[in-house]
C-alpha positions in Angstrom: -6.7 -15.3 -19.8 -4.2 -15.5 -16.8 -2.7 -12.8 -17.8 -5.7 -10.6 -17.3 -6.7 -12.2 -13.9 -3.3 -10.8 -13.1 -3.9 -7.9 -14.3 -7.2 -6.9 -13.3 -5.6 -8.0 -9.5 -2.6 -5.2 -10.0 -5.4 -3.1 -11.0 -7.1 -3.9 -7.5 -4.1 -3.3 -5.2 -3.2 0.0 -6.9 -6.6 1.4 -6.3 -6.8 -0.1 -2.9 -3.8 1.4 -1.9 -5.3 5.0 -3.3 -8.4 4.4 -1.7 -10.6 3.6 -4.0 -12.9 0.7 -3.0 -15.5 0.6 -5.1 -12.9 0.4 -8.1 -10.8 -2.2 -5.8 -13.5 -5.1 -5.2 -14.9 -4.5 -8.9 -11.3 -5.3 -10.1 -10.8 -7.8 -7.0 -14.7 -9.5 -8.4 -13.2 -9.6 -12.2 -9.7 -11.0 -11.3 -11.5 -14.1 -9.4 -13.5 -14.8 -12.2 -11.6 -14.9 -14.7 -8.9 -17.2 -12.6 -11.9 -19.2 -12.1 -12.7 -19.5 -15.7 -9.1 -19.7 -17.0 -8.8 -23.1 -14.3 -11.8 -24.8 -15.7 -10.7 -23.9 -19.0 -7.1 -25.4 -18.6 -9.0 -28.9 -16.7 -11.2 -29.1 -19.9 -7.9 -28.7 -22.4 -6.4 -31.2 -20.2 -9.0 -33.8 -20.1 -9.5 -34.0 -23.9 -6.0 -33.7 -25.0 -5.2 -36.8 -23.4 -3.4 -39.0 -26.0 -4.1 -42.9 -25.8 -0.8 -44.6 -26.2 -0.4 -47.3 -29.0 0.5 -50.1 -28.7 
């Protein structure tokens, strides 16, 4: 999922650089929320893989 946060964000300077807006903050819009999903996904893996050490 990182991997298309980053992508999406290439996608965003490319076009910004063209100047195209409109396709630049749609891509810019996708690329923060699927960072922001890919975070709280990786805090949830995180949290429940925790492994309780035996004693």
């Amino acid at each position: 999922m990182l991997s298309w946060a980053i992508t999406f964000l290439i996608i965003a300077l490319i076009a910004a650089v063209l100047g195209f807006g409109g396709i630049a903050g749609t891509a810019v819009g996708i690329a923060k929320i699927l960072f922001f999903v890919f975070i709280v996904l990786f805090v949830i893996a995180l949290v429940f893989n925790r492994r309780t050490p035996t004693a």
